[in-house]
C-alpha positions in Angstrom: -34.8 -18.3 4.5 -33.4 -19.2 8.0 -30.7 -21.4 5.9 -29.8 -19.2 4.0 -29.1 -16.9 6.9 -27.3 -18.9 8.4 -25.1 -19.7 5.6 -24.3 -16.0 5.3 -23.4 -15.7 8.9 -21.1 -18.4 8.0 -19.5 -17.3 5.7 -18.8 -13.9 7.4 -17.4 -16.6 10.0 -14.8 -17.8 7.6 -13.9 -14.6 6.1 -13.1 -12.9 9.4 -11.3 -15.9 10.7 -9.2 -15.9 7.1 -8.5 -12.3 7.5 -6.6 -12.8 11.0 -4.0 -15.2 9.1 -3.2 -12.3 6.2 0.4 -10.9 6.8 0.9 -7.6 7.4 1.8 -5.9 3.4 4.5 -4.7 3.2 5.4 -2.7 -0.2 8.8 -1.5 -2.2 6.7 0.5 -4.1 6.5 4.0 -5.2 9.3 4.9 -2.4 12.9 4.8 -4.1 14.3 1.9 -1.8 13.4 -1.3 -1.3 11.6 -2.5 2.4 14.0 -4.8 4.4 10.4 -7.3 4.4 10.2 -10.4 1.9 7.0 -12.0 0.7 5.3 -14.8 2.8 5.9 -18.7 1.4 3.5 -19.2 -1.4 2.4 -16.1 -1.5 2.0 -13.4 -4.3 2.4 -9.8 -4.0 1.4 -7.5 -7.2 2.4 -3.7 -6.7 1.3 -1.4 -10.0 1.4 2.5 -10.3 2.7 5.1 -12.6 4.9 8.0 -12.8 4.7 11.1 -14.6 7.4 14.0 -14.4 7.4 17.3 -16.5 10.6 19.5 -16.8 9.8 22.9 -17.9 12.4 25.5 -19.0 12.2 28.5 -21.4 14.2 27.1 -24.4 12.4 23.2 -23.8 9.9 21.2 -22.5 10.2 17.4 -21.3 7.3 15.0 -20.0 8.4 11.4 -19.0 5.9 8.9 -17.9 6.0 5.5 -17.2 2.8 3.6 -17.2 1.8 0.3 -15.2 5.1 0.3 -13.5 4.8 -3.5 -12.0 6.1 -5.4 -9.2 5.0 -8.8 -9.2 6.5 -10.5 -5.9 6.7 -14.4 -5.0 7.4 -16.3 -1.7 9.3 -19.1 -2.8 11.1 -19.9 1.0 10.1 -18.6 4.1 13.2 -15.7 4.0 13.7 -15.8 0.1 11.0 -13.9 -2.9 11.0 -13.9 -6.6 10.9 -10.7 -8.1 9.8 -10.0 -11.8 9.3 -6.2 -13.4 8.3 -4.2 -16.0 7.1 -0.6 -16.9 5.6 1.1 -20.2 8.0 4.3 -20.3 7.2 6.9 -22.9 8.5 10.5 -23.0 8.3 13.5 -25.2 10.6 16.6 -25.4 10.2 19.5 -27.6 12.1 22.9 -28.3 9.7 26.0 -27.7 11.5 28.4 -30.8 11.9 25.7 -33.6 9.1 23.2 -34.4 11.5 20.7 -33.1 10.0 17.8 -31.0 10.5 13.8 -30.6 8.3 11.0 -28.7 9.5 7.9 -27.8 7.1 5.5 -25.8 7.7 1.1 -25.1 8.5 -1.1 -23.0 11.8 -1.5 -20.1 13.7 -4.5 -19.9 12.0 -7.0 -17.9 13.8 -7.4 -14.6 13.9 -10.3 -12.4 15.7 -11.0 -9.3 15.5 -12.6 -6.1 15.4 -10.9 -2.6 16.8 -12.8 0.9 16.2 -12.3 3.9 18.9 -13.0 5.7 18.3 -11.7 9.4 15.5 -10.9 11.7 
């Protein structure tokens, strides 16, 4: 038993000593501009969420959604990240005084990119 408690405490040890070397994270998600911050060296960033609007008038109605909206974010350099996207959009819109309606649902273009951080 005392091993094993001790174990335990050591491993707390580790973990709290670990946490102290974690970067502050920094997101460019769900705002509508991207953070000035890159991601650390060899590190990876994921950053998932959704979106769902409605638009409402008295002739129509529209909902747009975009599911698992994904940011996956890579540290290649100490000032330069690797960015790769993709969202699940779908979106349906119908006309209140004719049985008229459409849904269309699938996935965005994948996007990738690099960011750089050129200046402190």
């Amino acid at each position: 038993m005392r091993k094993l408690s001790i174990l335990v405490l050591l491993n707390f040890s580790l973990l709290a000593i670990a946490q102290n070397q974690i970067p502050e994270l920094i997101t460019d998600r769900p705002d509508q501009t991207e953070s000035s911050a890159v991601v650390p060296r060899k590190l990876l960033q994921i950053e998932t969420g959704f979106v769902m609007e409605k638009k409402q008038t008295e002739l129509s109605e529209e909902k747009l959604d975009a599911y698992n909206t994904s940011l996956l974010r890579y540290g290649l350099l100490d000032n330069l990240e690797l960015r790769l996207g993709l969202e699940y959009l779908g979106e349906k819109a119908s006309i209140k005084n004719i049985d008229t309606s459409y849904n269309f649902s699938g996935l965005s273009p994948i996007y990738m990119g690099l960011k750089i951080k050129i200046m402190e």
